[in-house]
C-alpha positions as a Markdown table, in Angstrom:
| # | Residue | x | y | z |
|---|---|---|---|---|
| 1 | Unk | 0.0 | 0.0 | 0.0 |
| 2 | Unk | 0.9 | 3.9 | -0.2 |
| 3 | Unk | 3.0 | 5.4 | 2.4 |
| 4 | Unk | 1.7 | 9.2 | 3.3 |
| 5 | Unk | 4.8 | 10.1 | 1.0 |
| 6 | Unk | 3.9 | 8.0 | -2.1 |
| 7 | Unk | 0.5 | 9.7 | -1.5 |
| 8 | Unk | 1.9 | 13.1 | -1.6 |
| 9 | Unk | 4.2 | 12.0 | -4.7 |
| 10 | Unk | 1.2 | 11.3 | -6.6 |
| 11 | Unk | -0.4 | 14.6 | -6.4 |
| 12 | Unk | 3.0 | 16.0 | -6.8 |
| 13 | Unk | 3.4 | 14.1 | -10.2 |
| 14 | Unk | -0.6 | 15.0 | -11.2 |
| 15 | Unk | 1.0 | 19.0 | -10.8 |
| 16 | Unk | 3.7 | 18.0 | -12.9 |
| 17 | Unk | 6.0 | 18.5 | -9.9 |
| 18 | Unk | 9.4 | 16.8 | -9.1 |
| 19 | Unk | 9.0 | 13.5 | -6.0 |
| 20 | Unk | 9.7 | 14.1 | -2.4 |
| 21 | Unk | 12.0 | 11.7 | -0.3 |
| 22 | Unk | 10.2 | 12.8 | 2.9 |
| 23 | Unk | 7.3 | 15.1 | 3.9 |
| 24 | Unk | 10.2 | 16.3 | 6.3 |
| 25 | Unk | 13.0 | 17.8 | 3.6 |
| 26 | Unk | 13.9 | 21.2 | 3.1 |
| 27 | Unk | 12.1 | 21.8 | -0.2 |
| 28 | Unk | 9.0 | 23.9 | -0.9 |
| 29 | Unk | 6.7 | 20.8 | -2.1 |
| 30 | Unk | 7.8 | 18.6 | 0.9 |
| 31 | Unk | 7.1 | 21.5 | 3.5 |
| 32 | Unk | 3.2 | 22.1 | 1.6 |
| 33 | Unk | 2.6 | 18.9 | 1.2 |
| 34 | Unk | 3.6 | 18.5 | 5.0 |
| 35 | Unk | 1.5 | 21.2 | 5.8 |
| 36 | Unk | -1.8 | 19.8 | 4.2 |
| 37 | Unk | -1.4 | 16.0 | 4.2 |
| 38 | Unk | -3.1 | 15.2 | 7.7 |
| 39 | Unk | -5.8 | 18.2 | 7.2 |
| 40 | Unk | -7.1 | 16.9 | 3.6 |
| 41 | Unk | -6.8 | 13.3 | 5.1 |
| 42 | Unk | -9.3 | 14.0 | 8.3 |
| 43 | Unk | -11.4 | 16.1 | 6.0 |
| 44 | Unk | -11.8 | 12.9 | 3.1 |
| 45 | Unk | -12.4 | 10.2 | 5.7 |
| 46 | Unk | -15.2 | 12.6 | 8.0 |
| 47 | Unk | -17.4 | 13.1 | 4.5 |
| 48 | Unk | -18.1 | 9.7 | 4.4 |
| 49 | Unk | -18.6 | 6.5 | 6.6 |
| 50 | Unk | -15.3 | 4.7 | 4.7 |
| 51 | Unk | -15.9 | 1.3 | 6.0 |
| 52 | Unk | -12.1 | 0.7 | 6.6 |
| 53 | Unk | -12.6 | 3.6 | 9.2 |
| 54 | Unk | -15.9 | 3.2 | 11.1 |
| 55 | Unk | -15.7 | 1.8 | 15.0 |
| 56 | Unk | -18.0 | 1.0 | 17.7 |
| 57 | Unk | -17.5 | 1.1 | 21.1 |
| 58 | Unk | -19.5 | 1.7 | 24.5 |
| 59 | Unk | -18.7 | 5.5 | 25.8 |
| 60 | Unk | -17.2 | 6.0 | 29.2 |
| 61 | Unk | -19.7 | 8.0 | 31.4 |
| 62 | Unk | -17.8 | 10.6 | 32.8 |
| 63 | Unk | -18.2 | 12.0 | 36.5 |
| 64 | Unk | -18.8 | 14.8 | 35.7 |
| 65 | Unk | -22.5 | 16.7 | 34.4 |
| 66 | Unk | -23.1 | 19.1 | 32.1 |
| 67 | Unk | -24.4 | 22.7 | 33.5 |
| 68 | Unk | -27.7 | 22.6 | 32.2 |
| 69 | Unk | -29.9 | 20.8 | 29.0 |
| 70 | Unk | -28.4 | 17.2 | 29.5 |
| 71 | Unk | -27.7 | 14.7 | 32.5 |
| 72 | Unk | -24.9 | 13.1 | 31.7 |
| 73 | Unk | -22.0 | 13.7 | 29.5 |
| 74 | Unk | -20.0 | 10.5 | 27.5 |
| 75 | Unk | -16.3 | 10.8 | 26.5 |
| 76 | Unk | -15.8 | 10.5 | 22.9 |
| 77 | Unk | -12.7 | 8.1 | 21.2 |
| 78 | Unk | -9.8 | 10.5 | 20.7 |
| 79 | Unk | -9.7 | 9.2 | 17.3 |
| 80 | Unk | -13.1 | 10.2 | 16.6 |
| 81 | Unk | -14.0 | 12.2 | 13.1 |
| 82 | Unk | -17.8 | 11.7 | 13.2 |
| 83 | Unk | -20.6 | 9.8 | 15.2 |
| 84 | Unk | -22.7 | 8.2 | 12.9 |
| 85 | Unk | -25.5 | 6.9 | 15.2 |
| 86 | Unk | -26.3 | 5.8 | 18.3 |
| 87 | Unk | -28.4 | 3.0 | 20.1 |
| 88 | Unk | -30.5 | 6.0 | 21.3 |
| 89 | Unk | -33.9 | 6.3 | 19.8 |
| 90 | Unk | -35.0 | 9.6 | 18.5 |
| 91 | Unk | -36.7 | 11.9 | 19.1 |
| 92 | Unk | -37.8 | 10.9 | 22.9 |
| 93 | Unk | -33.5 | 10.1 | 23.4 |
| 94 | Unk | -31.7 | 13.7 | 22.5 |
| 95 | Unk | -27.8 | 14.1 | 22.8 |
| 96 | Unk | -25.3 | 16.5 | 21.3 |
| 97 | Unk | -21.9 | 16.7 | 20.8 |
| 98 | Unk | -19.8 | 19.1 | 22.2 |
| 99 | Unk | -16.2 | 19.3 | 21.9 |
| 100 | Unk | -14.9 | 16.0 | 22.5 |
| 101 | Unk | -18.1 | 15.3 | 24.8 |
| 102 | Unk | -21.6 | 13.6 | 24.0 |
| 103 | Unk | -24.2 | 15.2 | 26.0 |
| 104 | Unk | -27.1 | 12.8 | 26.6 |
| 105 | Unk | -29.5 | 11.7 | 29.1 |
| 106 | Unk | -29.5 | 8.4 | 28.9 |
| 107 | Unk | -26.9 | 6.6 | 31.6 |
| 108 | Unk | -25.7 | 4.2 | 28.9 |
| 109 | Unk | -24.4 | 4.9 | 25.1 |
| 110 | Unk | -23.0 | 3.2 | 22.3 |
| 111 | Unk | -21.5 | 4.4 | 19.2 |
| 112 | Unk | -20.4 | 3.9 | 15.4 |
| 113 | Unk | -17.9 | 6.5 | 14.5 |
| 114 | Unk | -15.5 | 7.5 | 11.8 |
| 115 | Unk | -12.2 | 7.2 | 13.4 |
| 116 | Unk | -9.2 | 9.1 | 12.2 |
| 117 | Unk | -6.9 | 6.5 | 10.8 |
| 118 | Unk | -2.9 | 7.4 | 10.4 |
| 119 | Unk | -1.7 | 4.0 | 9.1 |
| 120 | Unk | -1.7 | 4.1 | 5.5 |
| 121 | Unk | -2.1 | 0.3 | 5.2 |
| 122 | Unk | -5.2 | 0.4 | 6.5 |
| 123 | Unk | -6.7 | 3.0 | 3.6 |
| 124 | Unk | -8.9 | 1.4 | 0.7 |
| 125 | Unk | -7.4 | 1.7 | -2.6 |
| 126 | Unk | -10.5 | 4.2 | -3.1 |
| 127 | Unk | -9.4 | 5.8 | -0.3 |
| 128 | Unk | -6.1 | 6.5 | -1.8 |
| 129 | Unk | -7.0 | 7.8 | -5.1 |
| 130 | Unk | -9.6 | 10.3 | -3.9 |
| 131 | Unk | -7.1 | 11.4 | -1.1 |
| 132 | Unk | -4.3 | 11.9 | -3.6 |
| 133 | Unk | -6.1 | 13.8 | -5.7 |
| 134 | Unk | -7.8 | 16.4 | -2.7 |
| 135 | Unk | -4.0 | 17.0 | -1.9 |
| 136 | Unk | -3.4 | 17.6 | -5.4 |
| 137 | Unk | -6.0 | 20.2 | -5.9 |
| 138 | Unk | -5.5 | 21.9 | -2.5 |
| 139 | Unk | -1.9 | 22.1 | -3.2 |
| 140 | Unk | -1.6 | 23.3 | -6.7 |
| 141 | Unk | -1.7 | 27.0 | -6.6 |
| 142 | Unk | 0.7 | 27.0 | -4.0 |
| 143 | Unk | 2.8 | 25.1 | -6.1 |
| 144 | Unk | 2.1 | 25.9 | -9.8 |
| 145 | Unk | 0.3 | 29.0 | -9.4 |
| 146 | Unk | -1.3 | 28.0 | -12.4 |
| 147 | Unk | -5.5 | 28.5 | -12.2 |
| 148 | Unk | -6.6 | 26.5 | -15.1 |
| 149 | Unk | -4.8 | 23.9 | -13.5 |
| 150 | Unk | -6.1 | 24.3 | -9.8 |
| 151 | Unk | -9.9 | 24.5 | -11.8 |
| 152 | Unk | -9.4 | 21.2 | -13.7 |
| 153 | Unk | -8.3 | 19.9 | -10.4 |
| 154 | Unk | -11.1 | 20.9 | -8.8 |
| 155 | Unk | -13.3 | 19.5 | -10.9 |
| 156 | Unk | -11.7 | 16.2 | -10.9 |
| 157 | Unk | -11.4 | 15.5 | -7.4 |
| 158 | Unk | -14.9 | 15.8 | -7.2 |
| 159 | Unk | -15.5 | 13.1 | -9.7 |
| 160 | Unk | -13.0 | 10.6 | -7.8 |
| 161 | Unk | -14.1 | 11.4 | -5.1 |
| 162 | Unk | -17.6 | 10.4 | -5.7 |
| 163 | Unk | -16.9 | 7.8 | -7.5 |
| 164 | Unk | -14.7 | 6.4 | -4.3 |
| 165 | Unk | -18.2 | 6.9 | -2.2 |
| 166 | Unk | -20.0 | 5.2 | -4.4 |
| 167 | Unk | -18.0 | 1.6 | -4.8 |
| 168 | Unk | -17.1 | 1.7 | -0.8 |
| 169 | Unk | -20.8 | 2.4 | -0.5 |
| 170 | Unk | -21.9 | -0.6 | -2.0 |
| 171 | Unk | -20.3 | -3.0 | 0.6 |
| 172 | Unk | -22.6 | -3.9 | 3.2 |
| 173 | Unk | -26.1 | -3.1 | 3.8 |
| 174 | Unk | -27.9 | 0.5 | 3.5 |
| 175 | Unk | -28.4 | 2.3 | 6.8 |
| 176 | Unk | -32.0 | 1.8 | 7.8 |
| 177 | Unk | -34.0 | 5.1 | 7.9 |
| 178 | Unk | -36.3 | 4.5 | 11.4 |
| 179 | Unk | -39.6 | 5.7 | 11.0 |
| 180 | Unk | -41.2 | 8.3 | 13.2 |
| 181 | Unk | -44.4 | 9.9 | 14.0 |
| 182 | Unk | -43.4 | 12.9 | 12.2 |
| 183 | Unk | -42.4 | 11.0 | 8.8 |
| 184 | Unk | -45.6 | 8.2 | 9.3 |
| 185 | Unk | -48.0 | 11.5 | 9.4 |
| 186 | Unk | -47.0 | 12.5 | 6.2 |
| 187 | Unk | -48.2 | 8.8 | 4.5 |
């Protein structure tokens, strides 16, 4: 699999720019590329649940309570991007996140979550290309200063990008949509 720097190579080479040895040397593409690797990464895998980085796990109910709105409040995975659901039921079970905090009422919560994944072993091949090219088209006007290029770019990531949502998509089963009283009063 990709390392972070073949990543960052292959938006180098989509710009037309020279490889890096190391997202650590002393030259202008290593130091960008550095500088927006981890960002576009967290940004790719919190649009959509990846399936190489959902988790579940039972929050830890924390001691202490929040100042008003909510009894309890649950600590959330330090690795956490996005909670996806809940074993709560809505609407009678609320909760919110704030911060790193889930405010709820209930005593007892469970989670699926996007995680933030650093090992590059663990991306989907997908995963790769639509990551590749988001660094590619964040980093190409710093680089290349060149606007057609950054607009082409633009417009490409988008396509991989959906196109990397759709195929991880497909694995699995759906997400089932509960109904309500709200949505059943509209039939």
């Amino acid at each position: 699999m990709a390392s972070e720097v073949d990543i960052c190579n292959l938006a180098l080479n989509k710009i037309g720019q020279n490889t890096i040895i190391s997202l650590t040397e002393d030259s202008k593409a290593a130091r960008i590329c550095n500088l927006f690797y981890a960002d576009t990464r967290d940004s790719l895998l919190r649009q959509h649940p990846w399936n190489f980085a959902v988790k579940r796990v039972e929050l830890a109910k924390l001691t202490t309570t929040p100042v008003f709105g909510f009894d309890n409040e649950f600590q959330l995975p330090s690795d956490c991007l996005r909670v996806m659901y809940t074993n709560l039921k809505f609407p009678q079970d609320k909760f919110r996140i704030e911060g790193k905090k889930l405010l709820a009422d209930s005593d007892s919560i469970k989670i699926e979550y996007i995680s933030r994944v650093e090992d590059t072993t663990q991306f989907d091949a997908l995963f790769v290309d639509a990551l590749w090219m988001s660094i590619a088209s964040r980093i190409a006007y710093n680089i290349s200063d060149n606007n057609t290029l950054v607009s082409f770019l633009d417009n490409k990531v988008k396509e991989v990008i959906r196109h990397a949502k759709s195929i991880d998509g497909q694995e699995g089963i759906p997400y089932p949509i509960d109904a309500d009283d709200w949505l059943n009063s509209r039939l």
